[in-house]
C-alpha positions as CSV (number, residue, x, y, z in Angstrom):
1,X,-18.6,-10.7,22.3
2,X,-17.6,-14.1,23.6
3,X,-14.5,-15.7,22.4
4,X,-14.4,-18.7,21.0
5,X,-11.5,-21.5,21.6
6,X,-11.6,-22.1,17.5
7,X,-11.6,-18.7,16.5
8,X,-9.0,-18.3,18.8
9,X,-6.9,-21.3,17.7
10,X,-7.0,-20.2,14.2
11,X,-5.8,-16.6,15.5
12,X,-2.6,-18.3,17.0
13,X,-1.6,-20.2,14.1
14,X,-2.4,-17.2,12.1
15,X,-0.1,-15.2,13.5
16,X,2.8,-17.8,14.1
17,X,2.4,-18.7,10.3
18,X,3.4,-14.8,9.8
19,X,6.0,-14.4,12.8
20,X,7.7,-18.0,12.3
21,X,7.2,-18.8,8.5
22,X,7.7,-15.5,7.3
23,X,4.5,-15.8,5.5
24,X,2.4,-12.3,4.2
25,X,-0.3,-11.2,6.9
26,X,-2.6,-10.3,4.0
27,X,-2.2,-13.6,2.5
28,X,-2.8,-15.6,5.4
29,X,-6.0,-13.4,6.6
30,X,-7.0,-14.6,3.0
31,X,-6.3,-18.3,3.1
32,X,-8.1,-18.6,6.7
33,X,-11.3,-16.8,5.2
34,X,-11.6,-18.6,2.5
35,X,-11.2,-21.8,4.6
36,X,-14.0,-21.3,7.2
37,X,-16.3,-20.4,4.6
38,X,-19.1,-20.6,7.7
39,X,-17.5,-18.4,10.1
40,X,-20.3,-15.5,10.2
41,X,-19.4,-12.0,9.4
42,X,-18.8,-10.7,13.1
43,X,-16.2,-13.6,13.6
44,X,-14.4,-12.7,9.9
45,X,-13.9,-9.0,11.1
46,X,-13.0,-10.2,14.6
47,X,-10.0,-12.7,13.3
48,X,-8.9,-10.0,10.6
49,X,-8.5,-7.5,13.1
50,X,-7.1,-9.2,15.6
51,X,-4.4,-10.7,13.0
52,X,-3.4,-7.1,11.7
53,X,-3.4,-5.3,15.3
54,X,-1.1,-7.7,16.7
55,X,1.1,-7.8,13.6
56,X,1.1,-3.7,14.0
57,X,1.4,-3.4,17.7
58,X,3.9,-6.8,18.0
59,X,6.9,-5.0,19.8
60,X,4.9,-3.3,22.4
61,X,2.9,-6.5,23.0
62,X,5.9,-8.2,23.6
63,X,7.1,-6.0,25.9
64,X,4.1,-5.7,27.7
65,X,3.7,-9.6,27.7
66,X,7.1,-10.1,29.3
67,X,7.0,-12.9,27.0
68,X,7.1,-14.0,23.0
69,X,4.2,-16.3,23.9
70,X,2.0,-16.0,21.2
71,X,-1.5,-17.1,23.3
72,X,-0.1,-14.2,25.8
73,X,0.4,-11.3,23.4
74,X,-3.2,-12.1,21.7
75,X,-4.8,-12.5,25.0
76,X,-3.4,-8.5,25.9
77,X,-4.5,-7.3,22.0
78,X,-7.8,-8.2,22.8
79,X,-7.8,-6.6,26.5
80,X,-6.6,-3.3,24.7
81,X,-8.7,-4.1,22.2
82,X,-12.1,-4.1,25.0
83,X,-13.1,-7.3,25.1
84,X,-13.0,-9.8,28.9
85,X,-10.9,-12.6,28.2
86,X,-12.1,-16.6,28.5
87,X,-10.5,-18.6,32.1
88,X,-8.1,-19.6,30.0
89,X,-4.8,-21.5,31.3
90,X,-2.8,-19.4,28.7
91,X,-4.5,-16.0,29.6
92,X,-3.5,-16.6,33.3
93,X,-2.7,-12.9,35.0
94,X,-3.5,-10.7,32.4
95,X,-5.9,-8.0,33.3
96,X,-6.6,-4.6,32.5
97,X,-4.7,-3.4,35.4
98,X,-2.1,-5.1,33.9
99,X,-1.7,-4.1,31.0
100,X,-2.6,-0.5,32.0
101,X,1.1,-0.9,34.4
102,X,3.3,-2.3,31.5
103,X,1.7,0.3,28.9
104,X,2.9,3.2,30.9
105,X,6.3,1.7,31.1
106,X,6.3,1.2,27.7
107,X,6.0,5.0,27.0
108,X,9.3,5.5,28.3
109,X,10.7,4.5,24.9
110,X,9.6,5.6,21.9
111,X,10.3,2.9,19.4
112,X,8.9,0.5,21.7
113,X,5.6,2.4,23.0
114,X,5.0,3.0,18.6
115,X,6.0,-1.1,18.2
116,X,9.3,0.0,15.2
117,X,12.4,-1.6,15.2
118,X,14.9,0.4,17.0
119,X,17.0,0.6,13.3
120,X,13.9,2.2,12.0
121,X,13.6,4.7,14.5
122,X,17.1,5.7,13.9
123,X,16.3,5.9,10.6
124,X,13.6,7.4,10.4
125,X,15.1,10.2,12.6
126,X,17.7,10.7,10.0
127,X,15.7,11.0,7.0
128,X,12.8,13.1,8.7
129,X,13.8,14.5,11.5
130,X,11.1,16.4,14.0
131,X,7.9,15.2,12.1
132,X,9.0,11.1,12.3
133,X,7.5,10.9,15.3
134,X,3.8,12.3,14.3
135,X,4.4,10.3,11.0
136,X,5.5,7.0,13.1
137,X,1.7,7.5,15.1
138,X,-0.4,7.9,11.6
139,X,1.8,4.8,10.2
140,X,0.1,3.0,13.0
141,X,-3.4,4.0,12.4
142,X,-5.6,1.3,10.5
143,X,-5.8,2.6,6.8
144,X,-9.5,3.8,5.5
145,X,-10.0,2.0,2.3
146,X,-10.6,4.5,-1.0
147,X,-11.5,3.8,-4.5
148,X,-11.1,4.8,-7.6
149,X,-14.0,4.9,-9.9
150,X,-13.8,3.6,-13.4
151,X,-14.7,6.5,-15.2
152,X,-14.9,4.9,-18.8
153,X,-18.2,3.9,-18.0
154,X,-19.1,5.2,-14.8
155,X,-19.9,8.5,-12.3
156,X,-18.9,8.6,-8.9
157,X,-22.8,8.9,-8.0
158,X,-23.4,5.5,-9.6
159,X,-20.9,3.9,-7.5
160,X,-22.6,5.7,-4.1
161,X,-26.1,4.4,-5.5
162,X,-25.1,0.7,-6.4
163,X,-23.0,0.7,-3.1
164,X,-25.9,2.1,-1.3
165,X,-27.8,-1.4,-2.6
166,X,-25.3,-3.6,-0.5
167,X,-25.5,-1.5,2.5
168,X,-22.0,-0.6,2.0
169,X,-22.1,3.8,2.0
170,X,-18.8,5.5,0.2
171,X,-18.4,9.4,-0.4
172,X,-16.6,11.7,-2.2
173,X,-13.0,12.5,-1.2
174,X,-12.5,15.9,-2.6
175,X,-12.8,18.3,-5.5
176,X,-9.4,17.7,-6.1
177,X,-9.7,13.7,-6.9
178,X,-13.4,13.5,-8.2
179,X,-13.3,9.8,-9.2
180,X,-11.8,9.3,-5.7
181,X,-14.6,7.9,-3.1
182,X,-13.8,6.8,0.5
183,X,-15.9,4.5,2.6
184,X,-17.5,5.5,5.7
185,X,-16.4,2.1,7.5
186,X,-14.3,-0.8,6.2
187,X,-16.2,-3.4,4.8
188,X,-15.2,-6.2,2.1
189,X,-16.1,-4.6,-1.6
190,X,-14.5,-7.2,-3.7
191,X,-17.6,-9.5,-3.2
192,X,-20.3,-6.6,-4.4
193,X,-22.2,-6.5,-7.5
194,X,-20.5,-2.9,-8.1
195,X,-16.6,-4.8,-8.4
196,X,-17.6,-7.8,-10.1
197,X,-19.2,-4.9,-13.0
198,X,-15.7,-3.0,-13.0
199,X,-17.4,0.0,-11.5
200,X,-14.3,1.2,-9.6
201,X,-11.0,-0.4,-8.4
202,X,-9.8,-0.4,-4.5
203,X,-6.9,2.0,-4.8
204,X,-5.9,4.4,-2.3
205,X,-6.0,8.3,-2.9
206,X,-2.7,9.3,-2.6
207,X,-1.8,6.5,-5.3
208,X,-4.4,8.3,-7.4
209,X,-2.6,11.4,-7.3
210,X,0.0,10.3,-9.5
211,X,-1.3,9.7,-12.6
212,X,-2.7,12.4,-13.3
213,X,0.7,14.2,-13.1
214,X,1.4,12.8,-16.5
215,X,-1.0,14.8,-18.3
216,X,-1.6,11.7,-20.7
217,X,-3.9,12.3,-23.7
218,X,-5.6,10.0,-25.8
219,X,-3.5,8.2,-28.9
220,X,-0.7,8.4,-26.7
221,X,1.9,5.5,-26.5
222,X,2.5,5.9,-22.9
223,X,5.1,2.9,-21.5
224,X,3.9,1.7,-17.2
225,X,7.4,0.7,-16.8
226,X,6.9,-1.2,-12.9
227,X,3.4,-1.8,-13.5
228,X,3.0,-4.8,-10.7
229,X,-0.7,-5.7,-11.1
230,X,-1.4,-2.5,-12.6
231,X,-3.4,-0.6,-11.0
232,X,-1.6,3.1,-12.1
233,X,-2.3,1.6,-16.0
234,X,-6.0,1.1,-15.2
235,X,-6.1,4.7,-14.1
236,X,-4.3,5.9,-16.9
237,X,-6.4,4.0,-19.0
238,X,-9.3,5.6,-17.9
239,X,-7.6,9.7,-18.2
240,X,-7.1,8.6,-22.1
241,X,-10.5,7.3,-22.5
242,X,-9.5,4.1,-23.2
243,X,-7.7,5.6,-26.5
244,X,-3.8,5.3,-27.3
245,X,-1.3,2.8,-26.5
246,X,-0.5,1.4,-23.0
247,X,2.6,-0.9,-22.6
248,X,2.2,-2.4,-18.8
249,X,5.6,-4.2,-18.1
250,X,7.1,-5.7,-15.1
251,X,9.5,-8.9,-13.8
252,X,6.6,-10.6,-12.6
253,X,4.8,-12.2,-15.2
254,X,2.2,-13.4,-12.8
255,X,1.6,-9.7,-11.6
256,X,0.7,-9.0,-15.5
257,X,-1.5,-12.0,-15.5
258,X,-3.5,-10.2,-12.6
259,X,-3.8,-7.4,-14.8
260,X,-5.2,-8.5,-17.9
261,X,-8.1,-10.0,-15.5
262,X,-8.5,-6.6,-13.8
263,X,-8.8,-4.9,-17.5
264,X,-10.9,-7.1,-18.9
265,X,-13.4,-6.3,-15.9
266,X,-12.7,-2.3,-16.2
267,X,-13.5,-3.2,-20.3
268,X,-10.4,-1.6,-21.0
269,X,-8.5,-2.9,-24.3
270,X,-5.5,-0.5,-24.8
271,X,-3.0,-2.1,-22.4
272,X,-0.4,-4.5,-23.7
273,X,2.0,-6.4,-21.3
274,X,5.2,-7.4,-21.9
275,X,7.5,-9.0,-19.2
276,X,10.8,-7.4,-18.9
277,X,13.0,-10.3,-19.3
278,X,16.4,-9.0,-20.6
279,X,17.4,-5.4,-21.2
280,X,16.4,-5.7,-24.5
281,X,12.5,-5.2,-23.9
282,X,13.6,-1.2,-22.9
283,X,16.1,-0.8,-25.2
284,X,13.7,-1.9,-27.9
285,X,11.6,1.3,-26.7
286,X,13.9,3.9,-26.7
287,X,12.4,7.4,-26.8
288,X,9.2,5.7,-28.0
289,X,7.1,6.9,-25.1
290,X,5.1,9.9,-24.9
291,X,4.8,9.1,-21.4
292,X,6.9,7.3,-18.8
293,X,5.3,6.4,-15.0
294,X,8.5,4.6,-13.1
295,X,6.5,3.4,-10.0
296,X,9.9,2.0,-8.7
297,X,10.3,-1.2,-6.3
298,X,10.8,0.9,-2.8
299,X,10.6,0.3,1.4
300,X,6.9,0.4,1.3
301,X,7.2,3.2,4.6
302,X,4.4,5.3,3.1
303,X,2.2,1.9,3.1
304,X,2.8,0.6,6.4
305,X,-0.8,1.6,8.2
306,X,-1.6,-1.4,5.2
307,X,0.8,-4.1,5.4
308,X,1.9,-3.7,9.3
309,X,4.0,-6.8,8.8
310,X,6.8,-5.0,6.8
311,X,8.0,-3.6,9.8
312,X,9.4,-6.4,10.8
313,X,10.6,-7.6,6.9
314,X,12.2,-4.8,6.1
315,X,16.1,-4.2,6.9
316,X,18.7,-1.5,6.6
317,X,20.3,-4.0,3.9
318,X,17.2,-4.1,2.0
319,X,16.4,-0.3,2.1
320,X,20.5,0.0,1.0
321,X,19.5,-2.5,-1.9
322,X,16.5,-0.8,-3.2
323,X,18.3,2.0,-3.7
324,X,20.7,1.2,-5.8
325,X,17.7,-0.3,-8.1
326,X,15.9,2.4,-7.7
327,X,18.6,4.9,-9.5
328,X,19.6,1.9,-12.1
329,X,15.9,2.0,-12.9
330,X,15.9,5.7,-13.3
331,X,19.0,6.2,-15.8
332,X,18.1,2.9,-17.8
333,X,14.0,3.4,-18.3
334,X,13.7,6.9,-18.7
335,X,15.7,6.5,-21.9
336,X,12.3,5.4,-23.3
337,X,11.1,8.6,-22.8
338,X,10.4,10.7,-26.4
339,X,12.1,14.1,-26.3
340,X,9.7,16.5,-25.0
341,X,8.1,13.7,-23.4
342,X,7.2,13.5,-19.8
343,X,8.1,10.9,-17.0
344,X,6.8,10.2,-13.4
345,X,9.3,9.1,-10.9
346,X,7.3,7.6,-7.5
347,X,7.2,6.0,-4.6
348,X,5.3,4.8,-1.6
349,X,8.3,5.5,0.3
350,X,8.2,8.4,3.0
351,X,12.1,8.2,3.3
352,X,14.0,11.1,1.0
353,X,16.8,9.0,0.0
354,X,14.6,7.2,-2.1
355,X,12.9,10.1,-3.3
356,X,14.2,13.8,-4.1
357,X,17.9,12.8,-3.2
358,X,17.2,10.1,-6.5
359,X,16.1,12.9,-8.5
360,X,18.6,15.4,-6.8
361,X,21.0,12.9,-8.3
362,X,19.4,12.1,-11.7
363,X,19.4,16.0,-12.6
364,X,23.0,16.7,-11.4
365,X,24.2,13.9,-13.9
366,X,21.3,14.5,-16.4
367,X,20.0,17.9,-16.4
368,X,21.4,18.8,-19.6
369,X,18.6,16.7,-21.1
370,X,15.7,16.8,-18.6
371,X,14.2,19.3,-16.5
372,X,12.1,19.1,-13.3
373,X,8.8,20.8,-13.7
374,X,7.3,19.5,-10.3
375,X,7.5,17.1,-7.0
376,X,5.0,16.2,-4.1
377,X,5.3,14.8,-1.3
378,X,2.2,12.9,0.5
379,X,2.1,12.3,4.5
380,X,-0.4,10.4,6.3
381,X,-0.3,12.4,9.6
382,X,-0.9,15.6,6.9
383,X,-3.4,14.4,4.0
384,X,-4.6,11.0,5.4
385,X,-3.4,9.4,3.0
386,X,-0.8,7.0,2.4
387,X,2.8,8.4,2.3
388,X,3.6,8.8,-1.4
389,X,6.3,10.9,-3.6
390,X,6.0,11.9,-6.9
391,X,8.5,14.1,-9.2
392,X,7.4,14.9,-12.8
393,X,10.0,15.4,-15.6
394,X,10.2,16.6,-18.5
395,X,12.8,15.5,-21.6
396,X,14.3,18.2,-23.0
């Protein structure tokens, strides 16, 4: 493929947007689509890909570049990435011998050869010990992208068919998830026929896994207590057949907004959504719930195959932070929880302080009143999946 100087341009100020404004790589990948509507399709997978490789693989370009120089480090992505570089001024003495030298070098040093942080690495050593480093290579594998298909008014075979009409093939994931599909190679679903009927919902399988832990039924009241854009309520939703009582609530009103859009497409009517706006919202549901799913605020380390770019967002401080509101979270919002009720505890963190050693905590100080009936833990150098934790409880 030939490279052109304006796709290249927009490649640059991509990235320096992310690296220098602090801006989301998703979002700016999005903004740059929509605004070369006539870039063909081979040049809109080219720039995305480019964007997110560099954003994943920025330390170790660096390093190899000998330089911060943005044209320098794009110009050795897309050597490692196979293609011959344009006699360029900026591209002057790169080569695949090159870069073959400086990649060897950079094996010497682990956190620099997997492009982490070195407080990550540390880190991550801490909390996982002898398996970081096969997690640390999965992290950096592009993500596959699964759905999850609407089952209030669809089969998983209807999906593959209607999919099959945009030349876009998806298959089954496994007995174990059978609304779960995967597709064979990543294309852009959010422009077919199939979303725009609510058919299924881009969510990845490891995500999917936690609902169902709940064991909702229908004419449940069953309270999504971080519910972001919500796409945990769809699913549960769709498990109660649309029957019952879902209160979706978060801090972010606009995340709720997102929500109602995505419901109205999945023609689901049993979610409500309330913002949570003073304690009073949760202490006005105390032990109402049936059902409690705390998808708590968290790192994001499970996640990071899919947003690269919080590697280099995320601190030691911030980690230390979410903690803290992790475990407030816990103590205040399972009080909502009926006795005999049960409640979900998650994350999409791979790190244990956030996980068991929360509920570790949470049952040492509350066990008198809850019991733990069940955890798992999700890796993506194991499953495939993204890293997720999950403990189900149940109120005494």
């Amino acid at each position: 493929m030939k490279i052109h100087r304006h796709l290249a341009e927009a490649v640059v100020n991509g990235l320096e947007e992310i690296f220098d404004q602090n801006k989301y790589a998703d979002k700016v990948i999005q903004y740059n689509l929509k605004g070369h509507s006539k870039w063909g399709s081979r040049d809109r997978k080219f720039f995305a890909e480019t964007v997110y490789e560099v954003v994943r693989w920025y330390r170790l370009l660096e390093f190899m570049g000998q330089s911060g120089d943005m044209w320098r480090i794009v110009g050795i992505q897309w050597l490692r990435m196979g293609f011959d570089l344009p006699d360029w001024e900026e591209f002057e003495g790169l080569s695949y011998d090159f870069i073959k030298a400086r990649e060897k070098e950079a094996q010497e040093k682990f956190p620099v050869a997997q492009s982490i942080p070195d407080w990550m690495d540390t880190r991550g050593r801490q909390e996982l010990g002898d398996v970081w480093e096969k997690v640390v290579k999965a992290l950096n594998k592009p993500a596959e992208v699964f759905m999850r298909v609407n089952a209030l008014k669809f089969t998983p075979d209807q999906v593959i068919a209607e999919l099959k009409k945009a030349d876009i093939e998806a298959l089954p994931v496994s007995p174990d998830l059978p609304y779960a599909l995967k597709l064979k190679e990543r294309r852009n679903v959010f422009i077919t026929e199939a979303f725009r009927k609510g058919m299924f919902e881009v969510q990845d399988a490891a995500s999917q896994m936690v609902v169902p832990m709940l064991d909702v039924q229908p004419g449940q009241r069953v309270v999504d207590a971080c519910a972001g854009a919500g796409g945990k309520s769809l699913h549960i939703a769709s498990l109660m057949k649309n029957k019952g009582r879902i209160i979706s609530m978060d801090i972010h009103e606009w995340k709720l907004q997102e929500l109602k859009v995505r419901a109205r497409r999945n023609s689901v009517d049993i979610i409500e959504t309330r913002v949570i706006d003073s304690s009073k919202v949760i202490k006005r549901l105390h032990e109402e719930a049936d059902r409690v799913l705390l998808d708590v605020p968290c790192s994001g380390m499970g996640v990071l195959r899919r947003n690269p770019d919080s590697k280099w967002k995320l601190t030691e401080e911030e980690i230390t932070r979410l903690q803290t509101l992790q475990y407030e979270l816990l103590t205040s919002y399972s009080k909502m929880t009926k006795k005999g009720g049960k409640m979900v505890y998650a994350t999409c963190s791979l790190f244990p302080s956030e996980n068991e050693k929360q509920i570790e905590r949470f049952m040492s100080e509350h066990g008198a009143e809850w019991s733990l009936e069940k955890e798992i833990h999700l890796r993506p150098d194991r499953e495939g999946f993204d890293g997720f934790y999950a403990a189900l409880l149940i109120r005494k």
